[in-house]
CHARMM-style PDB file with segment names, atoms N, HN, CA, C and O in Angstrom:
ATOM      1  N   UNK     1      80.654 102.915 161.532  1.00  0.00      PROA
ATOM      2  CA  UNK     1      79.392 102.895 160.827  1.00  0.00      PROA
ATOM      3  C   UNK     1      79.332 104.044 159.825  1.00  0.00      PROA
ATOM      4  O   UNK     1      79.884 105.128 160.014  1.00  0.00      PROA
ATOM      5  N   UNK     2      78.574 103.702 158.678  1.00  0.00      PROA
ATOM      6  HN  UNK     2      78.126 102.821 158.525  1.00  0.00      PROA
ATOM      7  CA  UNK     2      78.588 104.566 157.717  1.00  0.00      PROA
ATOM      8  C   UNK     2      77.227 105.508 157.631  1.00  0.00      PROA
ATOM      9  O   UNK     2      76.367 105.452 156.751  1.00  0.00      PROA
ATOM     10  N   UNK     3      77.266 106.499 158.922  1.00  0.00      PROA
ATOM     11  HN  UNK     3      77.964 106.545 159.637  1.00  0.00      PROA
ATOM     12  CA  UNK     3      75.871 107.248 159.415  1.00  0.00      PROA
ATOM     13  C   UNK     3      75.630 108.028 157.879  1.00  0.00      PROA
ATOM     14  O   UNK     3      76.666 108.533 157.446  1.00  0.00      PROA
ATOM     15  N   UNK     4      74.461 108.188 157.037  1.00  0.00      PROA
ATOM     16  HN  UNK     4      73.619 107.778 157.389  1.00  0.00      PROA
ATOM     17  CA  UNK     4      74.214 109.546 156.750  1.00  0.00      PROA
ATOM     18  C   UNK     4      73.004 110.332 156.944  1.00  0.00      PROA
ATOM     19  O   UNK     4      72.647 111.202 156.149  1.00  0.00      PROA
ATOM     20  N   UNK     5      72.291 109.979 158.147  1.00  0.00      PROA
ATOM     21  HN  UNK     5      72.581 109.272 158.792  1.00  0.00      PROA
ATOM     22  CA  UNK     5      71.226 111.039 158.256  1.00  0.00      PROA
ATOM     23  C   UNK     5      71.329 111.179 160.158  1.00  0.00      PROA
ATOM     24  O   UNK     5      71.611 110.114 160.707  1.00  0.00      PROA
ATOM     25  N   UNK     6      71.201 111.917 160.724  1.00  0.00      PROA
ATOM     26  HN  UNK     6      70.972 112.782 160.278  1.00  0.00      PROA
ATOM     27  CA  UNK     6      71.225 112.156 161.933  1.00  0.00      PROA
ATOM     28  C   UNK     6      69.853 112.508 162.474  1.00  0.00      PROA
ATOM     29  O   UNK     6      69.433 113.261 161.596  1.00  0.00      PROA
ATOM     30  N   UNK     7      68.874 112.412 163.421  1.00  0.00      PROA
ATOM     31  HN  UNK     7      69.216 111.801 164.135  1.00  0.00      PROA
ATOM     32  CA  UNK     7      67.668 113.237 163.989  1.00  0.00      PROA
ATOM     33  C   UNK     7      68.028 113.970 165.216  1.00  0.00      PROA
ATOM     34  O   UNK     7      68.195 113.356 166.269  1.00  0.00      PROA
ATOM     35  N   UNK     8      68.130 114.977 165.155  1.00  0.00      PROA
ATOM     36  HN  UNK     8      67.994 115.477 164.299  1.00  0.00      PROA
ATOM     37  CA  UNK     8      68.141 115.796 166.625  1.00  0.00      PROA
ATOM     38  C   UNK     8      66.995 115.939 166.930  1.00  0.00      PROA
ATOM     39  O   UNK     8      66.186 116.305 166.077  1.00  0.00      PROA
ATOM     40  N   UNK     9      66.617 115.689 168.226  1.00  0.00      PROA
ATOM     41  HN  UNK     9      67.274 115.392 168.919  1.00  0.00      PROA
ATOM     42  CA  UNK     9      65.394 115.603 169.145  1.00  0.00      PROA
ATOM     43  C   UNK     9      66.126 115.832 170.666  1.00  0.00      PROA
ATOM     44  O   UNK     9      66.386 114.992 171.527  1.00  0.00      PROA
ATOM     45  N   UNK    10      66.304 116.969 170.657  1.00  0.00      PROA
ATOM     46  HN  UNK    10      66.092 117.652 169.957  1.00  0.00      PROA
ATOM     47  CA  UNK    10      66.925 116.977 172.282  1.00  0.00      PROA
ATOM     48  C   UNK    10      66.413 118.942 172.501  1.00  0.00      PROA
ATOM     49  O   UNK    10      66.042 119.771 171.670  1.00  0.00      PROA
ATOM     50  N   UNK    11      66.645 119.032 174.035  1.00  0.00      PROA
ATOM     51  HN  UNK    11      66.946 118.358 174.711  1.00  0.00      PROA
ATOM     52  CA  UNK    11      66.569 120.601 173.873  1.00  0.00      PROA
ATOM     53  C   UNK    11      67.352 121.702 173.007  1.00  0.00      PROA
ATOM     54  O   UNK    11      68.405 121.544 172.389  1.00  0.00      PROA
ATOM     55  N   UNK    12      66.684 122.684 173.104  1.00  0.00      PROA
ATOM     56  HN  UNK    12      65.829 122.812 173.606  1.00  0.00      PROA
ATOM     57  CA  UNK    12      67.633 123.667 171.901  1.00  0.00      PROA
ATOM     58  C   UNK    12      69.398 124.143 172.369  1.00  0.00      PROA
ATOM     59  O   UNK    12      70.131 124.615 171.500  1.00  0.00      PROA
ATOM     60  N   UNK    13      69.921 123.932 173.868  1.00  0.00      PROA
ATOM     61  HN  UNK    13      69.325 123.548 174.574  1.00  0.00      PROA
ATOM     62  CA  UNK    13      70.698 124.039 173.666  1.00  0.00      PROA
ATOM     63  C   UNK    13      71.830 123.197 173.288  1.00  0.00      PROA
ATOM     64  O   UNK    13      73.030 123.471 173.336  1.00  0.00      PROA
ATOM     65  N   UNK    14      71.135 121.918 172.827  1.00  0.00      PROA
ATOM     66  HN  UNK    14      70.161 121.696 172.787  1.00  0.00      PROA
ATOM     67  CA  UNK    14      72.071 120.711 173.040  1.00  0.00      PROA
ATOM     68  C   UNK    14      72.188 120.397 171.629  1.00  0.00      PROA
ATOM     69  O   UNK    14      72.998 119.629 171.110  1.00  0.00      PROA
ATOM     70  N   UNK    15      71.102 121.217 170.963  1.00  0.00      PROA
ATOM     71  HN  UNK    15      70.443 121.841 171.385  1.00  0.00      PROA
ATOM     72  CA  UNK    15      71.075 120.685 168.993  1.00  0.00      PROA
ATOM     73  C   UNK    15      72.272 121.190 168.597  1.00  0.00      PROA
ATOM     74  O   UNK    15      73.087 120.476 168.011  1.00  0.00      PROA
ATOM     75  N   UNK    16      72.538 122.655 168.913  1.00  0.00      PROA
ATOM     76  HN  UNK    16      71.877 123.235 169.389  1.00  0.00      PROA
ATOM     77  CA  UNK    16      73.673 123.589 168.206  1.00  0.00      PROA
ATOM     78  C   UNK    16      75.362 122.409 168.045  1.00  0.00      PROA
ATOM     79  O   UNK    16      76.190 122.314 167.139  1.00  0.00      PROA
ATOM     80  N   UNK    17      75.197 121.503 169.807  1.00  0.00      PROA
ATOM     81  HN  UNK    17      74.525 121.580 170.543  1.00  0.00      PROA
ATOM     82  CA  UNK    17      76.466 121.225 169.481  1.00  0.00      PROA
ATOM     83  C   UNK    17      76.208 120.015 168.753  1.00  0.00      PROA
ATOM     84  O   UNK    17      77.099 119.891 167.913  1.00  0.00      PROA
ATOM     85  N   UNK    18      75.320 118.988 168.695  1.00  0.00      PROA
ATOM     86  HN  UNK    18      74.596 119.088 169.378  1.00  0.00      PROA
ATOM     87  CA  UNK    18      75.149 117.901 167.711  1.00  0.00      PROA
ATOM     88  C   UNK    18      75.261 118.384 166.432  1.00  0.00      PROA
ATOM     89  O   UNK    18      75.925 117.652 165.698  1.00  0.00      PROA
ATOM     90  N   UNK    19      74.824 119.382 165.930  1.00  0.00      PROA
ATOM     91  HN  UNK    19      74.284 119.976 166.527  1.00  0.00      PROA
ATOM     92  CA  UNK    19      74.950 120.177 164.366  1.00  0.00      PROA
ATOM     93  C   UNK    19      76.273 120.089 164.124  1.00  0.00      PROA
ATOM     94  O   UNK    19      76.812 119.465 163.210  1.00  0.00      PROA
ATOM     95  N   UNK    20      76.928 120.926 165.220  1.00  0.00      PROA
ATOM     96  HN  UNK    20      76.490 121.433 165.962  1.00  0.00      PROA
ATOM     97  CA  UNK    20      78.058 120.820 164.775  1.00  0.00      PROA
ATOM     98  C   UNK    20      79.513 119.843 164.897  1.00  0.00      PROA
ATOM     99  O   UNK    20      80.655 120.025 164.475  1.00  0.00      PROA
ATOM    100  N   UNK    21      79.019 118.987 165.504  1.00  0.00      PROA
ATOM    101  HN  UNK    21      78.092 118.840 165.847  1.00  0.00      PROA
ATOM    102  CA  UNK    21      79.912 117.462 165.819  1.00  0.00      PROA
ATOM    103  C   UNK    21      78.903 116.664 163.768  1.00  0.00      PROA
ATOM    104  O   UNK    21      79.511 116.200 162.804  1.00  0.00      PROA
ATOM    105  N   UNK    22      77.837 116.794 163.871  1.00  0.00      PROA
ATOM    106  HN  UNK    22      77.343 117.171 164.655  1.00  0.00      PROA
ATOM    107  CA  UNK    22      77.544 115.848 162.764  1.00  0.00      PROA
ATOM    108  C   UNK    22      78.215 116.757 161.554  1.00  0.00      PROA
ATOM    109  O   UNK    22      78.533 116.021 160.620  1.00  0.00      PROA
ATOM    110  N   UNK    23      78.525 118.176 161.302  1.00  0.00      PROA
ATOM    111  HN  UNK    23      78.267 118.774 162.061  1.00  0.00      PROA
ATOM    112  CA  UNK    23      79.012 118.403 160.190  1.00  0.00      PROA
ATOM    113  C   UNK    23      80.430 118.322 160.276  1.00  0.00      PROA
ATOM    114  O   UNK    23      81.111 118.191 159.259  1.00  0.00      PROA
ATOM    115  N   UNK    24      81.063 118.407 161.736  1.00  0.00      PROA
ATOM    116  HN  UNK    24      80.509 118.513 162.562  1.00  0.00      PROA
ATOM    117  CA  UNK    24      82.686 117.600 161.533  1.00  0.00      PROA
ATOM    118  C   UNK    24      82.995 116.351 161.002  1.00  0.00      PROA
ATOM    119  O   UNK    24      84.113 115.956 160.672  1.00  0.00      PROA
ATOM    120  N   UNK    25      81.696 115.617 160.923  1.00  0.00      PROA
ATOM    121  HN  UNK    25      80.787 115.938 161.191  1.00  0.00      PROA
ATOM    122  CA  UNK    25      81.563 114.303 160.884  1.00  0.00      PROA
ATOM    123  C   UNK    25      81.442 114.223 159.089  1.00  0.00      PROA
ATOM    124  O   UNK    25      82.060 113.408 158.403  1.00  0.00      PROA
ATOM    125  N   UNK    26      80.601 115.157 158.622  1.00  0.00      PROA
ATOM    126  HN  UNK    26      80.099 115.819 159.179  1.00  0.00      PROA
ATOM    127  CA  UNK    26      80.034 114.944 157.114  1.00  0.00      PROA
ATOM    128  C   UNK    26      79.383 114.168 157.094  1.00  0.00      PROA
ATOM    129  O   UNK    26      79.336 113.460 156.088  1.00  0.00      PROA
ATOM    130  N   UNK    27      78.399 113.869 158.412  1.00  0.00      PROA
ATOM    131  HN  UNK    27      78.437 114.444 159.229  1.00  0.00      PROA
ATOM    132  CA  UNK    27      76.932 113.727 157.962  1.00  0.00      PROA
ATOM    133  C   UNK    27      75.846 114.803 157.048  1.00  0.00      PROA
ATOM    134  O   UNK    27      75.396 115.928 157.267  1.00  0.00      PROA
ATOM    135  N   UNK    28      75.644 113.379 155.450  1.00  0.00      PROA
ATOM    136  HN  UNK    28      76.010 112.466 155.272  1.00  0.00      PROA
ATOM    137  CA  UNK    28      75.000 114.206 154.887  1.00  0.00      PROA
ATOM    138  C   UNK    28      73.155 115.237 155.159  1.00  0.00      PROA
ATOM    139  O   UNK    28      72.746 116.149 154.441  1.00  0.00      PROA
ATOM    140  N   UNK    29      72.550 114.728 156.213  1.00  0.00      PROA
ATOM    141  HN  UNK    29      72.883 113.987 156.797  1.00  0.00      PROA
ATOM    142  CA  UNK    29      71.545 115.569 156.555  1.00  0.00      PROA
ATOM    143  C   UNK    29      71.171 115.337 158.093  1.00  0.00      PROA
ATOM    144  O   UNK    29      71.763 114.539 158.820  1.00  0.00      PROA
ATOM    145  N   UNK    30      70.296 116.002 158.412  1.00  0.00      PROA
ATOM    146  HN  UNK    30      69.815 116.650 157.821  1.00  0.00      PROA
ATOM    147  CA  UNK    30      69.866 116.384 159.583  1.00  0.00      PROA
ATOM    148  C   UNK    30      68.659 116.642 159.882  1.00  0.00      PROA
ATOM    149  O   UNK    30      68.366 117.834 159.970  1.00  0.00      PROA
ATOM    150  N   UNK    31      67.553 115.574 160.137  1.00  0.00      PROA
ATOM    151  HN  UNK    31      67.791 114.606 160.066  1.00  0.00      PROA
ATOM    152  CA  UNK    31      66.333 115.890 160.599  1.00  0.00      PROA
ATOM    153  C   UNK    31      66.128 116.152 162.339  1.00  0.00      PROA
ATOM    154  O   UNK    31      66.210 115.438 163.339  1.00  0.00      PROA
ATOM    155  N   UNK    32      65.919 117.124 162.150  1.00  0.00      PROA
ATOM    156  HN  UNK    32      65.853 117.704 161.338  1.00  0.00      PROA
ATOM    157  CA  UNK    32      66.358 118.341 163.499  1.00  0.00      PROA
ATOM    158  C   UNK    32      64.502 118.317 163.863  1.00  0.00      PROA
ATOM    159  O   UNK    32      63.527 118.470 163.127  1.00  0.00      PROA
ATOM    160  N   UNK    33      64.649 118.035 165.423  1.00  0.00      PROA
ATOM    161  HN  UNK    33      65.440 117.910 166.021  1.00  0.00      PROA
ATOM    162  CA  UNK    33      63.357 118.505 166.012  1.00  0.00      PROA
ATOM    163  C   UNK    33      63.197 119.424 166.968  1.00  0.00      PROA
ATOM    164  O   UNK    33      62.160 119.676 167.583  1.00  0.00      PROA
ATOM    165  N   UNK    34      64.248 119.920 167.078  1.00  0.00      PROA
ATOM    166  HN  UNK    34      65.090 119.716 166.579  1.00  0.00      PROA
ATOM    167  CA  UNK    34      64.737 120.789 168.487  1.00  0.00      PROA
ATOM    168  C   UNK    34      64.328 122.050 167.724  1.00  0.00      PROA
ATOM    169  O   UNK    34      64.324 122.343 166.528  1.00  0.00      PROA
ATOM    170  N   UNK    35      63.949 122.760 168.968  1.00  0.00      PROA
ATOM    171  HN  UNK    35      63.953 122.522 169.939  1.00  0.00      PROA
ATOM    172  CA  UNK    35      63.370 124.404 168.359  1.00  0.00      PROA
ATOM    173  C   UNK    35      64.500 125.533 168.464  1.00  0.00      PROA
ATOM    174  O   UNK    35      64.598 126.586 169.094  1.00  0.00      PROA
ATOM    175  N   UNK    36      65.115 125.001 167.778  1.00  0.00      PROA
ATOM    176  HN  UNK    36      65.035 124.145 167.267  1.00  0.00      PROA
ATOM    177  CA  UNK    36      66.293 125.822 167.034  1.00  0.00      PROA
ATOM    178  C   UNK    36      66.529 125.725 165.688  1.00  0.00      PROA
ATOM    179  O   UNK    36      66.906 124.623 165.289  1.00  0.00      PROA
ATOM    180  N   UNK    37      66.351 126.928 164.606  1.00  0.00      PROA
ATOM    181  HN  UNK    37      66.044 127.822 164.931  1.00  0.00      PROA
ATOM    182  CA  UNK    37      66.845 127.116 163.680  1.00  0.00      PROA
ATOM    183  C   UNK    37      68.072 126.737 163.087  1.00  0.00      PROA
ATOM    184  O   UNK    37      68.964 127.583 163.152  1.00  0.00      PROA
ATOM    185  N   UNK    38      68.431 125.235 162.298  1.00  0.00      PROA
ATOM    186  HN  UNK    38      67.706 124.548 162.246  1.00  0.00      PROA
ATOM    187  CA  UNK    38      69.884 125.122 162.014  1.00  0.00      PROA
ATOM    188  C   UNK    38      69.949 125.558 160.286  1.00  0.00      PROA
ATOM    189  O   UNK    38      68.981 125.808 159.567  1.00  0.00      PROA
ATOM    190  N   UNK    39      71.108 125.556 159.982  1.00  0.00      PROA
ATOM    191  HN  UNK    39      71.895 125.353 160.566  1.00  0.00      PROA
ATOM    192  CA  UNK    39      71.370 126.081 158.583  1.00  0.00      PROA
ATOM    193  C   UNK    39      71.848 124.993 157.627  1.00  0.00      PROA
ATOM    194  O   UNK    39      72.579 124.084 158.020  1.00  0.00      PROA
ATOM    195  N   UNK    40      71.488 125.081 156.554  1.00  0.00      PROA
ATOM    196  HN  UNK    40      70.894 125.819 156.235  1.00  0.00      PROA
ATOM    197  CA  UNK    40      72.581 123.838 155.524  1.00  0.00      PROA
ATOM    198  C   UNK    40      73.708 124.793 155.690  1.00  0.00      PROA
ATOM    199  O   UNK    40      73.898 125.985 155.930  1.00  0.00      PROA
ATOM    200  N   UNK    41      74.630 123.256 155.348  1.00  0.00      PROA
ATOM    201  HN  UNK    41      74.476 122.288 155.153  1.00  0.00      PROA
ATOM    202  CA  UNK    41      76.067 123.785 155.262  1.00  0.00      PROA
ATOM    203  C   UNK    41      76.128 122.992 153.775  1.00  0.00      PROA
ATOM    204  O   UNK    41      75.239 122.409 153.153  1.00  0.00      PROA
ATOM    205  N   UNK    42      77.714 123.242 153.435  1.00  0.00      PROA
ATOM    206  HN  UNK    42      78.436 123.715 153.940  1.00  0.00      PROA
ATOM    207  CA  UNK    42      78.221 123.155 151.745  1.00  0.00      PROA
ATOM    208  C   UNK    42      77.923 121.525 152.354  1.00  0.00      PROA
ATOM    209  O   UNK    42      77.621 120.892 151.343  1.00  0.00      PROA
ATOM    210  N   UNK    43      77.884 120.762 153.318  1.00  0.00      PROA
ATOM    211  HN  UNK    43      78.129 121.277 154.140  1.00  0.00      PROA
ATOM    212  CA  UNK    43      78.269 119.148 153.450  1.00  0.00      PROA
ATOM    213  C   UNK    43      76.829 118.404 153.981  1.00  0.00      PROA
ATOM    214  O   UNK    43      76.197 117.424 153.587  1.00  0.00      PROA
ATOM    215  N   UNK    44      76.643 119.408 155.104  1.00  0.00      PROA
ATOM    216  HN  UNK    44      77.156 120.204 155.424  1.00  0.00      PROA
ATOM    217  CA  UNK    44      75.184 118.967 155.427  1.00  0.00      PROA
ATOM    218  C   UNK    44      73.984 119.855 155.204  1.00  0.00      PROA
ATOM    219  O   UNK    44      74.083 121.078 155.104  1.00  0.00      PROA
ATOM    220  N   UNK    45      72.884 119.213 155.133  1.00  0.00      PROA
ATOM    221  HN  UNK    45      72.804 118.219 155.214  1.00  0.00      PROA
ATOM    222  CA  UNK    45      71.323 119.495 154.571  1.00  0.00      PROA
ATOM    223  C   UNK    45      70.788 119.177 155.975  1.00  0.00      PROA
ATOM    224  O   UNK    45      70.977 118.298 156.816  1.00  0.00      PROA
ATOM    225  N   UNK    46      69.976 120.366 155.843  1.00  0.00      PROA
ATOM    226  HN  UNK    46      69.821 121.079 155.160  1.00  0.00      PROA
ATOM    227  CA  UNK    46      69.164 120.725 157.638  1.00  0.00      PROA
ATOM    228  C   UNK    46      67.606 120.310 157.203  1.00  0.00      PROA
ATOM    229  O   UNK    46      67.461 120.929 156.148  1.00  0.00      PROA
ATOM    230  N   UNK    47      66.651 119.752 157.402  1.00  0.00      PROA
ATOM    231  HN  UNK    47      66.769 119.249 158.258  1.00  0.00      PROA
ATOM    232  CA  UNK    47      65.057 119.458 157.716  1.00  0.00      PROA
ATOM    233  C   UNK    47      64.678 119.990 158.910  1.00  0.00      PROA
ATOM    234  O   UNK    47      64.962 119.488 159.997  1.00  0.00      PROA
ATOM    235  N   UNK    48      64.146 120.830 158.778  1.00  0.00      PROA
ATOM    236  HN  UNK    48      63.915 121.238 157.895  1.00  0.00      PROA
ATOM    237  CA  UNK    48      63.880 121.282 160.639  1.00  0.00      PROA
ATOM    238  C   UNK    48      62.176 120.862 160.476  1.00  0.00      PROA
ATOM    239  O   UNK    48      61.518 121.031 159.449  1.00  0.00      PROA
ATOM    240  N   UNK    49      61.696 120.305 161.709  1.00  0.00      PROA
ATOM    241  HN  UNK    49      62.231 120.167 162.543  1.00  0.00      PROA
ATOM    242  CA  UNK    49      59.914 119.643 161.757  1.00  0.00      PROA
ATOM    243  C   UNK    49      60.043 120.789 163.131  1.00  0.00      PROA
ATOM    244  O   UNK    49      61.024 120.861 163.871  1.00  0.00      PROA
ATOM    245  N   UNK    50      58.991 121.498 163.219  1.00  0.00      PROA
ATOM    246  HN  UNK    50      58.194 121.439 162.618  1.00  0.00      PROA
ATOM    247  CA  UNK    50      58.502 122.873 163.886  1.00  0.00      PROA
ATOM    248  C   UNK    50      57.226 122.082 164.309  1.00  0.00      PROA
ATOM    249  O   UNK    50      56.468 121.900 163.357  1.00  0.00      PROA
ATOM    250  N   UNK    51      56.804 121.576 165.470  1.00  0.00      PROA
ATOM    251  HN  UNK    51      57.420 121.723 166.244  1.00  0.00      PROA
ATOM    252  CA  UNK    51      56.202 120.910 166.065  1.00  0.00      PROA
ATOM    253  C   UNK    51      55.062 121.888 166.236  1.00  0.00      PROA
ATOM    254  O   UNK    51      53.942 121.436 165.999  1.00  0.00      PROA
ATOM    255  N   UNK    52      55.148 123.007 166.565  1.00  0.00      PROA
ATOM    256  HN  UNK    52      56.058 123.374 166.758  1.00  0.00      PROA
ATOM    257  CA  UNK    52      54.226 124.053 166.898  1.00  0.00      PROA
ATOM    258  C   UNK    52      53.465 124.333 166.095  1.00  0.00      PROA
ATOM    259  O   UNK    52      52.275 124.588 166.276  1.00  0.00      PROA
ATOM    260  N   UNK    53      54.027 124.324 165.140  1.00  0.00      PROA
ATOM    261  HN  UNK    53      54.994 124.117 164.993  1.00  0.00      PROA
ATOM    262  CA  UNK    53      53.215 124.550 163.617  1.00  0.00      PROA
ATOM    263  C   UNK    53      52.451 123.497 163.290  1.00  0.00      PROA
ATOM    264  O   UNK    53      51.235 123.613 163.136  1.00  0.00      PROA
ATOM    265  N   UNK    54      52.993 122.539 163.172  1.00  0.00      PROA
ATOM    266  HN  UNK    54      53.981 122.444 163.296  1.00  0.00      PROA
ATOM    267  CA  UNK    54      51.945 120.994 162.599  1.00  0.00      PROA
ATOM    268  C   UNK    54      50.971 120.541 164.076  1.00  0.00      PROA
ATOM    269  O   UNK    54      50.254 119.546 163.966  1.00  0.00      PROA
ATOM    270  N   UNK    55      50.980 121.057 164.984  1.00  0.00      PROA
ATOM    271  HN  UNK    55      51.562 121.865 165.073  1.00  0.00      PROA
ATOM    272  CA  UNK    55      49.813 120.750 166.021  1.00  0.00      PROA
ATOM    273  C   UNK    55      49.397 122.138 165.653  1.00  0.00      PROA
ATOM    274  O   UNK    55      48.944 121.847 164.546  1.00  0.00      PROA
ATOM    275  N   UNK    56      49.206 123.445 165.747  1.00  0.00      PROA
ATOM    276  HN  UNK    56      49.574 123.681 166.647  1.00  0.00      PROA
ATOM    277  CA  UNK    56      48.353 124.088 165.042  1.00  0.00      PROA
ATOM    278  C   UNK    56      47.877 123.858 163.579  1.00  0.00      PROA
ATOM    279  O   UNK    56      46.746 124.243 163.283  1.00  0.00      PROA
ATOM    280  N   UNK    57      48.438 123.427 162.907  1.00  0.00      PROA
ATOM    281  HN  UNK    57      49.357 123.114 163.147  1.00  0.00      PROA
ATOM    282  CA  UNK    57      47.629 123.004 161.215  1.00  0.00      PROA
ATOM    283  C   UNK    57      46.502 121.460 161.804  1.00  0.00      PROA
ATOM    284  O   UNK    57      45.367 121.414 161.329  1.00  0.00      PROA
ATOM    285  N   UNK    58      46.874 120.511 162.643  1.00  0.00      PROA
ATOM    286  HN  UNK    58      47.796 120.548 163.029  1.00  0.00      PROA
ATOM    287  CA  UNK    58      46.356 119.770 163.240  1.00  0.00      PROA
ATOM    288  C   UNK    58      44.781 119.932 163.647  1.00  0.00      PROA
ATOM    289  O   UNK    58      43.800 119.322 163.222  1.00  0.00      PROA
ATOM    290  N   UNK    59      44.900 121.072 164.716  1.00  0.00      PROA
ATOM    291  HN  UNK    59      45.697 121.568 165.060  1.00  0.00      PROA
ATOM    292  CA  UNK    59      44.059 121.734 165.798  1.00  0.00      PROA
ATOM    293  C   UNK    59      43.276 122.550 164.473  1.00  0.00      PROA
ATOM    294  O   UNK    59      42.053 122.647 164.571  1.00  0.00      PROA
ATOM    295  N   UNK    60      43.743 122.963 163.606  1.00  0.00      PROA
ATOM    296  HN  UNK    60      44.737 122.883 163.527  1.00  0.00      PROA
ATOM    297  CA  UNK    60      42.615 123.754 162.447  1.00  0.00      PROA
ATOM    298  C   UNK    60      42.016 122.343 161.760  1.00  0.00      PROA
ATOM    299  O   UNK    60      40.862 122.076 162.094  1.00  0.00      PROA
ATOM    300  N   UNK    61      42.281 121.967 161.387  1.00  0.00      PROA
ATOM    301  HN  UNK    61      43.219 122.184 161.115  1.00  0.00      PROA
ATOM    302  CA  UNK    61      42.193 120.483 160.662  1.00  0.00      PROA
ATOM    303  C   UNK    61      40.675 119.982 161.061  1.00  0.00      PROA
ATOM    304  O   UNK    61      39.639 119.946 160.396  1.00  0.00      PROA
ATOM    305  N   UNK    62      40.908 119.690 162.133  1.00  0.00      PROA
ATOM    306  HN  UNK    62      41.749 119.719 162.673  1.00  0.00      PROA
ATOM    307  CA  UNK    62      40.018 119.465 163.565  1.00  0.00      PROA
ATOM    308  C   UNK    62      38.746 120.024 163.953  1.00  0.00      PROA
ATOM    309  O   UNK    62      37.787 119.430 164.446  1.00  0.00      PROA
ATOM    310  N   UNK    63      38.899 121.587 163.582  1.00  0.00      PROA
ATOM    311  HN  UNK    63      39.678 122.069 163.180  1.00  0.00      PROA
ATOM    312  CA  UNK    63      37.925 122.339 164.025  1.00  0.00      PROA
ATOM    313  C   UNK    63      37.344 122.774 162.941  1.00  0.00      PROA
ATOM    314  O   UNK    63      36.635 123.772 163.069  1.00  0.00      PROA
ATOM    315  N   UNK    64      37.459 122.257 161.817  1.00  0.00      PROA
ATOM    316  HN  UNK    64      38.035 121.446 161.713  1.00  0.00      PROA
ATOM    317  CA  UNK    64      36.840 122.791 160.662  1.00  0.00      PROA
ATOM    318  C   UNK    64      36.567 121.653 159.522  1.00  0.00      PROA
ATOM    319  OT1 UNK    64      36.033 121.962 158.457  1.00  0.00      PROA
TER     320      UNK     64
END
């Protein structure tokens, strides 16, 4: 199959090694939900969604 976007959604210690199996791979991006910080590389492009943050912008949203 011709993957090019991957989602990590697993715990933080399990993203690091999917990151790095999908950039052996040259999958071109990575929408990452795991609360770990990943990096672009020269092949792959990182999206990290910070869950913590958008239910607090949410919870203000809400109360105001």
């Amino acid at each position: 199959n011709d993957i090019d976007v991957v989602i990590i959604a697993t715990p933080a210690s399990a993203a690091k090694n999917i990151y790095e199996i999908a950039k052996a791979n040259k999958i071109r991006g990575i929408w990452n939900f795991a609360s770990v910080d990943l990096k672009d590389s020269e092949t792959t492009k990182v999206s990290s969604v910070h869950l913590s943050d958008t239910l607090m912008m949410l919870s203000f949203k809400m109360h105001n």
